[in-house]
TIRO-2110 file (N, C-alpha, C; in Angstrom, 1 decimal):
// TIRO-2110
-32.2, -9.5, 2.0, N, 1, A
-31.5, -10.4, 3.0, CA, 1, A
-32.2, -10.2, 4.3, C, 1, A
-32.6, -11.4, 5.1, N, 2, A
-33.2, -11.6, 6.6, CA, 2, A
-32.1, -11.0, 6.8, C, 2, A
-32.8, -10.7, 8.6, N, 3, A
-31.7, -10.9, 10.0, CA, 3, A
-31.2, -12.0, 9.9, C, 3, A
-32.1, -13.2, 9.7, N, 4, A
-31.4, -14.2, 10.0, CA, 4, A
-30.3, -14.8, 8.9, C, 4, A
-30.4, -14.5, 8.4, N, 5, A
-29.6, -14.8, 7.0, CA, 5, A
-27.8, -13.8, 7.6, C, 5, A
-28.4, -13.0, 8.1, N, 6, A
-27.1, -11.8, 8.3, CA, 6, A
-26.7, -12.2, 9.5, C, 6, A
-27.4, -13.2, 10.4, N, 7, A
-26.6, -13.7, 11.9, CA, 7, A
-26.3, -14.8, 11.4, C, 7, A
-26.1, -15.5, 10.3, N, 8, A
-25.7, -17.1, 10.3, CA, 8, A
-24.4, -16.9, 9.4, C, 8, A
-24.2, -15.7, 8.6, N, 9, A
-22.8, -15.1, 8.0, CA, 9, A
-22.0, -14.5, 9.2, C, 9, A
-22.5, -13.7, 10.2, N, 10, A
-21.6, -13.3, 11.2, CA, 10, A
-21.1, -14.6, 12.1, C, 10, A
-21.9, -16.0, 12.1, N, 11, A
-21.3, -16.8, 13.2, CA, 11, A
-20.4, -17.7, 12.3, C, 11, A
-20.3, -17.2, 10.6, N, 12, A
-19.5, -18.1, 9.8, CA, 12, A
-18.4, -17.4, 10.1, C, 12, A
-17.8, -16.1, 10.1, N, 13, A
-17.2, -15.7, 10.4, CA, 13, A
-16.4, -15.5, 11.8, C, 13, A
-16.7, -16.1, 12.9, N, 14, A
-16.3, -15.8, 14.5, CA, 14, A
-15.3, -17.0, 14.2, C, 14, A
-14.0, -15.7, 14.7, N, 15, A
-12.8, -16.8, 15.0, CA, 15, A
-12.9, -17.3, 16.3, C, 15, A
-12.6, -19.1, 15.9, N, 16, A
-12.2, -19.9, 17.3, CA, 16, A
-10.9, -20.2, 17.4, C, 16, A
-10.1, -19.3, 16.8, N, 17, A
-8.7, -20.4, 17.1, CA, 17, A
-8.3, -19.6, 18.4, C, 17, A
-7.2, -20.1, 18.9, N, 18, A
-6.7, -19.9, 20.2, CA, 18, A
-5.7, -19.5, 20.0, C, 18, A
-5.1, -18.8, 20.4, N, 19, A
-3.7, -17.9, 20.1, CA, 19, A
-2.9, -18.4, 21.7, C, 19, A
-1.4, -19.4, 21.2, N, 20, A
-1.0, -19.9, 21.6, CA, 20, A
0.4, -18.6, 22.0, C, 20, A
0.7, -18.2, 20.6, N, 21, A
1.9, -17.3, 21.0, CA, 21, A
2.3, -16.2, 20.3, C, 21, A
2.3, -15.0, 20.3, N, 22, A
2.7, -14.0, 19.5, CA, 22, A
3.7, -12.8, 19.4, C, 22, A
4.8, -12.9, 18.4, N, 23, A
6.0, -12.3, 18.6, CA, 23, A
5.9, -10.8, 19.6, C, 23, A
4.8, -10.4, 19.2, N, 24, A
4.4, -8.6, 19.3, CA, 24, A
3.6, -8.8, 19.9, C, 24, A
3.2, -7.3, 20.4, N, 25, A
1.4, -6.6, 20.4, CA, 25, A
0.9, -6.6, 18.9, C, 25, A
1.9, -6.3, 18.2, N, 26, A
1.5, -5.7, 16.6, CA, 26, A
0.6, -7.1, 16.1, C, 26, A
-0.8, -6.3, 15.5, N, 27, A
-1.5, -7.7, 14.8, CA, 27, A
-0.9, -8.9, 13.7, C, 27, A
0.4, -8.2, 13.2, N, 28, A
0.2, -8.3, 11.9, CA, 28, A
2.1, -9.2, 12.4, C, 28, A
2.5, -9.3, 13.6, N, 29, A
3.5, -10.3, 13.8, CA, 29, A
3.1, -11.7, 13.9, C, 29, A
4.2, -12.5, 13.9, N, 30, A
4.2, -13.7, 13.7, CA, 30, A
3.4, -14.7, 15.3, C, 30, A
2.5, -15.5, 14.6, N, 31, A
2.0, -15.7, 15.6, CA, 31, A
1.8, -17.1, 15.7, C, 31, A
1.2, -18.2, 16.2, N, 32, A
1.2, -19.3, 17.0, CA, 32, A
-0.2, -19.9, 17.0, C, 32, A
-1.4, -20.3, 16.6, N, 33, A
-2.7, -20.6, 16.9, CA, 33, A
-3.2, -22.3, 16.8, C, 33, A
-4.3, -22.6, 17.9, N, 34, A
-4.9, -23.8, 17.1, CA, 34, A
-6.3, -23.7, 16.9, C, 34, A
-6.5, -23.8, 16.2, N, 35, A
-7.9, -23.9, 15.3, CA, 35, A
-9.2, -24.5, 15.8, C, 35, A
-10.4, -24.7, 15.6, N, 36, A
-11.6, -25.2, 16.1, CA, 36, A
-11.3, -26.4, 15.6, C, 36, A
-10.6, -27.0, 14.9, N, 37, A
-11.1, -28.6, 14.3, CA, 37, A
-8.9, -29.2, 14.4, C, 37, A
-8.8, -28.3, 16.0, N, 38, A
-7.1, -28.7, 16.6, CA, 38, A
-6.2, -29.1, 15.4, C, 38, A
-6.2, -27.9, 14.8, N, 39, A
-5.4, -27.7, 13.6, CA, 39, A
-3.9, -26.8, 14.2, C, 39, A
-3.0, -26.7, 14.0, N, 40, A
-2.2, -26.3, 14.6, CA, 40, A
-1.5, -24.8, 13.4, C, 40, A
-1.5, -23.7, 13.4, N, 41, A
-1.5, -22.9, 12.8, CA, 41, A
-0.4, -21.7, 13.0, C, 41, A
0.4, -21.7, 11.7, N, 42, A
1.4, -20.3, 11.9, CA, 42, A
1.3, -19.8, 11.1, C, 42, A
1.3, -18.2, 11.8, N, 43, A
1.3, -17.2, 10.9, CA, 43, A
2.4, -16.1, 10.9, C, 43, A
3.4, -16.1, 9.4, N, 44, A
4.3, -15.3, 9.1, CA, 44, A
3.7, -14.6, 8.1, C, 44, A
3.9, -13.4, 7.9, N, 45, A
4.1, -12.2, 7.1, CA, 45, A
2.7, -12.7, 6.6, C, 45, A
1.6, -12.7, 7.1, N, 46, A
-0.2, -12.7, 7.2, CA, 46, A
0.1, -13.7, 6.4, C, 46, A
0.8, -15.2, 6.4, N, 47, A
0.4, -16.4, 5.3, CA, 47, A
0.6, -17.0, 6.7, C, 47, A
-0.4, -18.1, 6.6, N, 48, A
-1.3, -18.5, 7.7, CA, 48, A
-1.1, -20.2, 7.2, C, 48, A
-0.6, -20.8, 7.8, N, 49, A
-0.5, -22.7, 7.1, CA, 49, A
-0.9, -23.4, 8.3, C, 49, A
-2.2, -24.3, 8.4, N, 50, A
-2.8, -24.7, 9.5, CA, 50, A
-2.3, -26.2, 8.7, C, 50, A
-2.0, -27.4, 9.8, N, 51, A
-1.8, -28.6, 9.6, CA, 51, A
-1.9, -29.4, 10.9, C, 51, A
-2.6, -30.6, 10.9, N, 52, A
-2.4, -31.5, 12.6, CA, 52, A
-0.6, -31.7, 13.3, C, 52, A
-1.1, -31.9, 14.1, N, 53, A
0.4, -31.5, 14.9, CA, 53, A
1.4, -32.9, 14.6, C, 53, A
0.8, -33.8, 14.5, N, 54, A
1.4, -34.8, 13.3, CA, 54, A
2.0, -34.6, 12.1, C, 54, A
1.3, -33.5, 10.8, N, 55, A
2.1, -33.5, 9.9, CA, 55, A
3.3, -32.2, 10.5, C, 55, A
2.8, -31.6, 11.2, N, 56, A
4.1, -30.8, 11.8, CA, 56, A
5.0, -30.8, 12.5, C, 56, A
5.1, -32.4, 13.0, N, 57, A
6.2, -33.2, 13.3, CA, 57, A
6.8, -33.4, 12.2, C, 57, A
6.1, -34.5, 11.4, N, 58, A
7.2, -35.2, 10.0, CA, 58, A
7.8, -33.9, 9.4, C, 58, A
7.2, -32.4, 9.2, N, 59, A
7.7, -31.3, 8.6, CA, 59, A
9.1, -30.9, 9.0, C, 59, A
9.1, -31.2, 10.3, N, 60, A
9.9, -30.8, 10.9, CA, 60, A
11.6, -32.2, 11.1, C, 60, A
10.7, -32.5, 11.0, N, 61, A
11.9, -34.1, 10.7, CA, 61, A
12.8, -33.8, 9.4, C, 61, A
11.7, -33.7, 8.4, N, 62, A
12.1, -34.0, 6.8, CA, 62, A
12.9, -32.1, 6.6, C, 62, A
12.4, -31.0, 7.1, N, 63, A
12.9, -30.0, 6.8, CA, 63, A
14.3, -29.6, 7.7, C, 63, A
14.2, -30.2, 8.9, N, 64, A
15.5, -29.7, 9.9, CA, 64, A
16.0, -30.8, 9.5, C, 64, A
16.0, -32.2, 9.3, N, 65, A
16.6, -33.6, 9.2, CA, 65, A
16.8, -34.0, 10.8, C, 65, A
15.6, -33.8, 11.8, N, 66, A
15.9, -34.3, 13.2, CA, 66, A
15.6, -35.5, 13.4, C, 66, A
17.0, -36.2, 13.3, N, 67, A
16.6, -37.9, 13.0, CA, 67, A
17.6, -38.5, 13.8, C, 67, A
17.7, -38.9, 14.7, N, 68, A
19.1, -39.0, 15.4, CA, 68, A
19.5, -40.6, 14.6, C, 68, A
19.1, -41.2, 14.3, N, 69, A
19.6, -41.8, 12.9, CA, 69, A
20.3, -41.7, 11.6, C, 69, A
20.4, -40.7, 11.5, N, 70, A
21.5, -40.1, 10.6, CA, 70, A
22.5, -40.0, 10.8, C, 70, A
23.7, -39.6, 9.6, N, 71, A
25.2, -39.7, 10.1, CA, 71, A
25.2, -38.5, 11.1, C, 71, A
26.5, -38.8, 11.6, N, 72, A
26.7, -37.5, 12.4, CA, 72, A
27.0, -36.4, 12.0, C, 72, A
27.5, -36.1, 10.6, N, 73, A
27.6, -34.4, 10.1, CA, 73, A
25.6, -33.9, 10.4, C, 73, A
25.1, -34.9, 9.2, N, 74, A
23.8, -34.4, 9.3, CA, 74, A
23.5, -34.0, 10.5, C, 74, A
23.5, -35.1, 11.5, N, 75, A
22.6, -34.6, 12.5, CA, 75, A
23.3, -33.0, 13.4, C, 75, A
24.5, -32.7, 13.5, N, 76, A
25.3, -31.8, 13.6, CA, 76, A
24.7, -30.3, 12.9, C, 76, A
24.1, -30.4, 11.7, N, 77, A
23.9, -29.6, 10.9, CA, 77, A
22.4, -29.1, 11.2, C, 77, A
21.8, -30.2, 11.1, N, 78, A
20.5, -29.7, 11.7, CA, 78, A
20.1, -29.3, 12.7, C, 78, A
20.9, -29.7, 14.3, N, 79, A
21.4, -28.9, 15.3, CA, 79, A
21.2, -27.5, 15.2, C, 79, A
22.4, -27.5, 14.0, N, 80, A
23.1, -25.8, 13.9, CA, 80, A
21.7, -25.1, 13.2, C, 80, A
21.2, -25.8, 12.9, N, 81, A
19.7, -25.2, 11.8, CA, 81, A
19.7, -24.5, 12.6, C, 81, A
18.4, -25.5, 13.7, N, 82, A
17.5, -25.0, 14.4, CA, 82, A
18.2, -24.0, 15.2, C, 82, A
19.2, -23.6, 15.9, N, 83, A
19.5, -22.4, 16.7, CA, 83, A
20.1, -21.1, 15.7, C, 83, A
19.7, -20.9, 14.4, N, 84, A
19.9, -20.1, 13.9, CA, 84, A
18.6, -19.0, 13.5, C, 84, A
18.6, -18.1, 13.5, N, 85, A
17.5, -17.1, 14.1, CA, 85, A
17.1, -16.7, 12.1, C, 85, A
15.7, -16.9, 12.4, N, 86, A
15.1, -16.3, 10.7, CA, 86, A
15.7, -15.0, 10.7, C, 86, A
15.7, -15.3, 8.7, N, 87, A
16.0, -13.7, 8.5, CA, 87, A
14.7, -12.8, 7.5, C, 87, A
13.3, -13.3, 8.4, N, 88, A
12.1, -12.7, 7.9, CA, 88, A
12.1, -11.8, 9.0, C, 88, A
END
């Protein structure tokens, strides 16, 4: 193997994401990032799911139900979702 061969694997490997927010100091808490190609990225328990900040709108629609179009229990409930604290 070249040098050069072994500097074009180390610049495959250089993280660009940007670290937006992280629970801890600890590496290994839950953290916040966006990506070189503004991918929007979370990471729990080292599983890491990067998607544009678009599908992580609709995610967030279709998984909490934040639709203020809906009946009023729904939207009530989804409310109550989102201020309830994970239990990871």
């Amino acid at each position: 193997m070249t040098d050069d061969k072994r500097a074009d694997e180390a610049e495959a490997w250089l993280n660009t994401d940007k670290e937006l927010w992280r629970e801890s100091d600890s590496y290994y808490s839950p953290s916040i990032h966006v990506t070189s190609s503004n991918g929007i990225g979370i990471n729990v328990g080292g599983h890491v799911i990067v998607a544009p900040v678009k599908r992580w709108h609709v995610a967030g629609e279709v998984f909490f139900c934040v639709n203020p179009s809906l009946s009023s229990w729904r939207w009530k409930l989804a409310m109550w979702l989102l201020k309830q604290k994970p239990s990871v």
